[in-house]
N, C-alpha and C positions, 0 to 999 in steps of 0.2 A: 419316378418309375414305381409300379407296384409286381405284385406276387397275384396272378391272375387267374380266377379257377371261375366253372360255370356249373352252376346245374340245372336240368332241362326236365321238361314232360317229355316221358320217351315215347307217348303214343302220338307226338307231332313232330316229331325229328327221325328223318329218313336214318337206316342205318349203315350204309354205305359211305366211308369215309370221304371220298368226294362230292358227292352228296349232301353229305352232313355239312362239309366246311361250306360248301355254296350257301346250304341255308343258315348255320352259324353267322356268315357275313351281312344275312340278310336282317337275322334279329339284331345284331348288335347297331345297325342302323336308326334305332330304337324310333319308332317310324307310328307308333301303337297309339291309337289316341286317346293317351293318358298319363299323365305325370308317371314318375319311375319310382315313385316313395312308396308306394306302400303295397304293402305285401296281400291285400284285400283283389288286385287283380290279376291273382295268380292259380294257378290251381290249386285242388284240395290240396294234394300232395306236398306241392312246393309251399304250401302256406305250413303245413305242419315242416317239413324239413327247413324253413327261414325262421319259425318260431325256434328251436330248439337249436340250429345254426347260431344265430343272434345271442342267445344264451351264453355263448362263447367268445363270440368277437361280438361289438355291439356295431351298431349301423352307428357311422360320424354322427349324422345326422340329427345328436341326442341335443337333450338341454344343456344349455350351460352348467348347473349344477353337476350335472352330471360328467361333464367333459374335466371339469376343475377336481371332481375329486380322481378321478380313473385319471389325470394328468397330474395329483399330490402322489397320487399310489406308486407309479411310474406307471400303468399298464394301458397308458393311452396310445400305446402300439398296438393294442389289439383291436382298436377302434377301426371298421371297415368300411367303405366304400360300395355299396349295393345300389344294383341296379335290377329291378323287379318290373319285371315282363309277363304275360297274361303265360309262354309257355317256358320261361329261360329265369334264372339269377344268376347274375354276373357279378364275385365279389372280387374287389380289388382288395388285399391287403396288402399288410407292411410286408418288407422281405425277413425284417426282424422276427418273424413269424412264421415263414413260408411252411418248414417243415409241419410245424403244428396243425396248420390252418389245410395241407393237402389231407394230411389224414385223418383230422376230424370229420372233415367236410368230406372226403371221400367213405368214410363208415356212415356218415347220416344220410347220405346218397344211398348207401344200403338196405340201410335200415328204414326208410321213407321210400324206398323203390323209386328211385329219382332218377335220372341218369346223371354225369360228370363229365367233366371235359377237363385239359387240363390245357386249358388258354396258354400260360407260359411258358411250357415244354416247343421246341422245335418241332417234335413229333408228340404231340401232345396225347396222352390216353383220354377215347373216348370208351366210354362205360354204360351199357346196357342192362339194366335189372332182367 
């Protein structure tokens, strides 16, 4: 199980809550034709807010060097699970993390005029700049 947060282009995501979740359902089908690694087919927006996100928790997906010392450090908790779509990032992290990882990732949603979702909420907040 992970701590599951999303951030979106909010000029392609309806803002009407049912709505929204229909077309949430439909990105995460990850359907796009293009591998999900890299952050080169996302938006402006989402490319500077995953640059500066990443800074913080790193994508798993790094080199070995790098996993072996961020796992000597202990902080190979912060290592994340992303998934990068042309209008959505969907990061999975640790629960070790939750709290950190909502409000980081929710001010750089701010700050990057991004929108937010809060995937792992029952009633999850979605967020409109």
């Amino acid at each position: 199980m992970s701590y599951d947060l999303m951030a979106f282009e909010p000029s392609k995501a309806p803002k009407e809550r049912k709505a929204f979740m229909d077309w949430y359902e439909q990105q995460v089908q990850w359907s796009e034709d293009h591998e999900y690694h890299h952050s080169s087919v996302c938006s402006e927006a989402l490319q500077r807010f995953y640059s500066e996100l990443s800074e913080h928790f790193p994508n798993m997906n790094v080199d070995d060097e790098i996993f072996e010392a961020m796992e000597e450090a202990g902080t190979d908790n912060r290592l994340t699970d992303y998934s990068l779509g042309s209008a959505v990032i969907y990061a999975a992290f640790a629960y070790s993390v939750a709290e950190e990882a909502y409000t980081t990732m929710r001010e750089l949603a701010l700050k990057h005029k991004v929108g937010f979702f809060d995937v792992s909420s029952d009633d999850g907040e979605i967020y409109f700049p």
